[in-house]
C-alpha positions in Angstrom: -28.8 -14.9 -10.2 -25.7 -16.9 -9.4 -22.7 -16.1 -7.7 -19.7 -14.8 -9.8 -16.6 -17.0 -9.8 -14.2 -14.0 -8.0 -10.6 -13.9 -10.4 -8.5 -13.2 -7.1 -8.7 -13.4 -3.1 -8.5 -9.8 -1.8 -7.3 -11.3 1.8 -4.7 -13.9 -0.2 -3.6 -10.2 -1.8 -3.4 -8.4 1.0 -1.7 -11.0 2.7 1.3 -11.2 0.1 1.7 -7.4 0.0 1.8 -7.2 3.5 4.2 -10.2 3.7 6.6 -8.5 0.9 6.5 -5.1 2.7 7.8 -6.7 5.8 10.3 -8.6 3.8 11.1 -5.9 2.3 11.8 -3.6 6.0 13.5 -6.1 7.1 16.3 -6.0 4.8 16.4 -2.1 5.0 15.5 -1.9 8.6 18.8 0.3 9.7 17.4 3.1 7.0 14.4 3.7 9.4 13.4 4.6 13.0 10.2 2.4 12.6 7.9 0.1 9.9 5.7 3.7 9.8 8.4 5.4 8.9 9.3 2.7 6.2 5.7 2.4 4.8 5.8 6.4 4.7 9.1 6.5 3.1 8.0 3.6 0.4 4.5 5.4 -0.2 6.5 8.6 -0.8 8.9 6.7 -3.5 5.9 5.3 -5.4 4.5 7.5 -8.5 1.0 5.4 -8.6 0.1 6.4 -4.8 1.4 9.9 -5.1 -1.3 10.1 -7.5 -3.9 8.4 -5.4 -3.0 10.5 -2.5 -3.3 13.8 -4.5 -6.9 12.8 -5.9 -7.9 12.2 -2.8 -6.9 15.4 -1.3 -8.4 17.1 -4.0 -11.4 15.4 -3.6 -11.9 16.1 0.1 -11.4 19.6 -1.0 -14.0 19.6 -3.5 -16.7 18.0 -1.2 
């Protein structure tokens, strides 16, 4: 069996969201004591990992 031609770099990904993030804190920097603070604070603004986070807890629950 062959390898599987991958549709999209997970580092090349990561790389871009990490580099958008920091762009991002940059420009909002006086809004926060810290980048933790801002990756908290943009986290707890985002609907798609509120969801993720709350499956999660439920699922350490459950186990």
């Amino acid at each position: 069996m062959g390898k599987r031609k991958k549709k999209f770099d997970c580092v090349q990904m990561k790389n871009s969201i990490q580099k958008e993030l920091m762009r991002e804190y940059r420009s909002r920097k006086a809004e926060f004591t810290s980048y933790a603070d801002f990756l908290s604070a943009t986290a707890d603004e985002s609907e798609e990992i509120r969801t993720f986070c709350d499956k999660v807890a439920k699922a350490k629950t459950v186990a």
